[in-house]
C-alpha positions as CSV (number, residue, x, y, z in Angstrom):
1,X,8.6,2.5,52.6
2,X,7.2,-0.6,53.8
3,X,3.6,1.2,54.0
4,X,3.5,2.7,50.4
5,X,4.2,-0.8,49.0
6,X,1.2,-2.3,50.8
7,X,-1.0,0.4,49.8
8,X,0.6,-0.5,46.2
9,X,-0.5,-4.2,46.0
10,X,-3.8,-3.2,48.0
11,X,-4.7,-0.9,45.2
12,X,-3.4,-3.5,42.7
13,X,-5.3,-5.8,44.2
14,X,-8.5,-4.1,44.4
15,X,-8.7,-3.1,40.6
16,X,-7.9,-6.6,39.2
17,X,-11.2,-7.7,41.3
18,X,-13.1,-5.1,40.7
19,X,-12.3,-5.5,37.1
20,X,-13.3,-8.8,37.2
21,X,-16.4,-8.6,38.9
22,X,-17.6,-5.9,36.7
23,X,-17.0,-7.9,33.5
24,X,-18.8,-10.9,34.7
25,X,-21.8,-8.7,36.0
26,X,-22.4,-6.6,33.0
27,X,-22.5,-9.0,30.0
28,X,-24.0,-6.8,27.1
29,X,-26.2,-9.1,25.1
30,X,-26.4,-6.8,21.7
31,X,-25.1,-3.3,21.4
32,X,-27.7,-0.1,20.4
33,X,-27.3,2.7,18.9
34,X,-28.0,5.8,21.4
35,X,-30.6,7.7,18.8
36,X,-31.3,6.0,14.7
37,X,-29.7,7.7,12.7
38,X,-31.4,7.3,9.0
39,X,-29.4,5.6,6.2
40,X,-28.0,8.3,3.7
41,X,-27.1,7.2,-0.1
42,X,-23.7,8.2,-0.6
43,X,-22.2,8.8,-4.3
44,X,-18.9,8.3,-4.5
45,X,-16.7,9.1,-7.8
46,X,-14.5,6.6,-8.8
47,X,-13.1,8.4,-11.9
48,X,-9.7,9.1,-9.6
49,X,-6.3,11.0,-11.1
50,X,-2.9,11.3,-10.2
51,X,-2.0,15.3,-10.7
52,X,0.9,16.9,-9.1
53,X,0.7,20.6,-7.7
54,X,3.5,23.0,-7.3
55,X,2.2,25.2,-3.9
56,X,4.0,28.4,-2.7
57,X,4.6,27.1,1.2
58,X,4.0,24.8,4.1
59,X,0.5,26.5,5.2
60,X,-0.9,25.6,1.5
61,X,0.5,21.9,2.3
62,X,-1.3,21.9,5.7
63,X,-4.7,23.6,4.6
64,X,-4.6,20.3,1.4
65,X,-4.0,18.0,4.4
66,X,-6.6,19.6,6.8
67,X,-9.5,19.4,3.6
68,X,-8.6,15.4,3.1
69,X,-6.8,15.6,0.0
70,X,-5.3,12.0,-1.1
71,X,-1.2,12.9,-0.9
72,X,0.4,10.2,-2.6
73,X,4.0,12.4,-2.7
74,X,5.8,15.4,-1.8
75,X,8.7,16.8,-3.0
76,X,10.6,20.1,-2.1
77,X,12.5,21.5,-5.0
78,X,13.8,25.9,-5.3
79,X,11.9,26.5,-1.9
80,X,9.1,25.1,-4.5
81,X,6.2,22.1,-3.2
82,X,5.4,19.5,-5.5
83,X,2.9,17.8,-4.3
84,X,1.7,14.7,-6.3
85,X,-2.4,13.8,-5.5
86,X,-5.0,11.7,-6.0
87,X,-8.2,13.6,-7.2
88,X,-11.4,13.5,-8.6
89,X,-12.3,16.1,-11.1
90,X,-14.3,17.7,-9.0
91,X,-11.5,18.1,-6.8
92,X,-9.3,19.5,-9.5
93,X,-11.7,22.0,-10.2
94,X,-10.9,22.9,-6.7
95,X,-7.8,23.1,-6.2
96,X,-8.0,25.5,-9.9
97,X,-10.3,27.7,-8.2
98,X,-7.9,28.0,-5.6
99,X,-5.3,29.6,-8.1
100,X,-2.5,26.2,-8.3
101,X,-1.5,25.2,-11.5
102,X,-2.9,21.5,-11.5
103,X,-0.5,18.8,-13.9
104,X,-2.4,15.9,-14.7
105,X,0.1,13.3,-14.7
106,X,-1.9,9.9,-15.0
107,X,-5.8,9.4,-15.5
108,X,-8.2,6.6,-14.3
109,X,-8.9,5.5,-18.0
110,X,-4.7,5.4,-18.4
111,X,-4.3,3.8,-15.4
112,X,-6.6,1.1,-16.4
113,X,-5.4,0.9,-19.9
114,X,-1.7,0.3,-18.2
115,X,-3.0,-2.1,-16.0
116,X,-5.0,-4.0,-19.1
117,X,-1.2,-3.7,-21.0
118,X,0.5,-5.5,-18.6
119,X,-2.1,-8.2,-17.7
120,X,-1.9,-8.8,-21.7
121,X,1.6,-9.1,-22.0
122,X,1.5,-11.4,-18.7
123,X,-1.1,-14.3,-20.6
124,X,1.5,-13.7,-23.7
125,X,4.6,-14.9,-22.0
126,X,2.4,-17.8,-20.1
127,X,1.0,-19.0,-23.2
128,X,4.5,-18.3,-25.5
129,X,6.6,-21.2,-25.7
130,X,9.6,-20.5,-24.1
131,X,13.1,-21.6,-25.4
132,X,16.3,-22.0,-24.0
133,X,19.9,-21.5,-25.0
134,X,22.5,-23.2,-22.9
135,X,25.6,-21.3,-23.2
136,X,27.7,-23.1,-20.7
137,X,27.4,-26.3,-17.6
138,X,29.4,-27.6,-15.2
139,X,29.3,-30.2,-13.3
140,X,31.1,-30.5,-9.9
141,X,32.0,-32.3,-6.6
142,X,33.4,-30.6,-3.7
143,X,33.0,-31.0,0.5
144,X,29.7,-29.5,0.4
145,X,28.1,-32.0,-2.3
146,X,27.4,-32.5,-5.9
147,X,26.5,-29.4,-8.1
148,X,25.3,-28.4,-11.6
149,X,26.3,-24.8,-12.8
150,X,24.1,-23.8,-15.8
151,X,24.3,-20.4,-17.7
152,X,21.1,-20.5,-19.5
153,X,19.2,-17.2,-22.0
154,X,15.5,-17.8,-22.0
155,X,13.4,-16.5,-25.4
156,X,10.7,-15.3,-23.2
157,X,13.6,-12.2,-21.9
158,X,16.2,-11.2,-19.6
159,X,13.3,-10.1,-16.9
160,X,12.3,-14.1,-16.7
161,X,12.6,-16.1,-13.5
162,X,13.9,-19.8,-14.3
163,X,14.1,-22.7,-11.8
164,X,16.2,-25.7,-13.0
165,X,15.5,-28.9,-11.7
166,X,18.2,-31.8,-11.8
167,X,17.8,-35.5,-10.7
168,X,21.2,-37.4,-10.2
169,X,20.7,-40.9,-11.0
């Protein structure tokens, strides 16, 4: 028992140094690519949709996985697939050529429209002034310390974060 252990922390031993010394010998000054390899321009579409897919079984699902389609959800309903993806319309042509009935279910253009919505109703409510109706306060002492209890509706909607600040004097 005694042997294998010595042979253990020998061989430990030996490939912490050797380790070492090989890091210290070979310090790689710049890396290199084996053979050049000539720049290609790439093309990308950015025109992206949301679709959703109903597919007859799990081989359908794997074959979409194995080609590097974008699977942003799958749902299994009446030994049905949805599967919810993120195409291109080249893509969608694709997948139509491959006989599955393709549901578009948000486009780029909508998705940017949404997003343009939002951001306007977001510089709305910053630059709206907001007003407040105090429906109740209370002021309290107890162990813990001094407290203020406000119930408070803003204008600006029920979705609105307030912070109330309150300086005892």
């Amino acid at each position: 028992m005694g042997t294998k252990r010595l042979l253990s922390h020998i061989l430990a031993v030996t490939s912490v140094f050797a380790l070492t010394a090989t890091s210290f010998a070979f310090t790689p000054l710049e890396a290199k690519s084996a053979e050049l390899v000539p720049e290609k321009e790439v093309e990308f579409e950015r025109e992206m949709s949301l679709v959703e897919i109903i597919i007859p079984d799990q081989k359908t699902l794997e074959k979409l996985v194995a080609d590097g389609y974008d699977i942003a959800g799958i749902n299994t309903r009446n030994d049905d697939i949805e599967v919810q993806l993120v195409v291109s319309q080249t893509e969608i042509e694709l997948l139509k050529l491959q006989n599955l009935k393709v549901k578009v279910i948000q486009t780029a253009e909508e998705a940017k429209q949404n997003l343009r919505q939002q951001q306007q109703q977001m510089r709305s409510l910053q630059q709206a002034e907001d007003k407040l109706k105090v429906f109740r306060s209370d002021y309290f002492k107890n162990q813990s310390g001094t407290f203020i209890y406000l119930e408070v509706k803003s204008s600006a909607g029920p979705n609105v974060a307030m912070t109330a600040e309150w300086r005892f004097r």
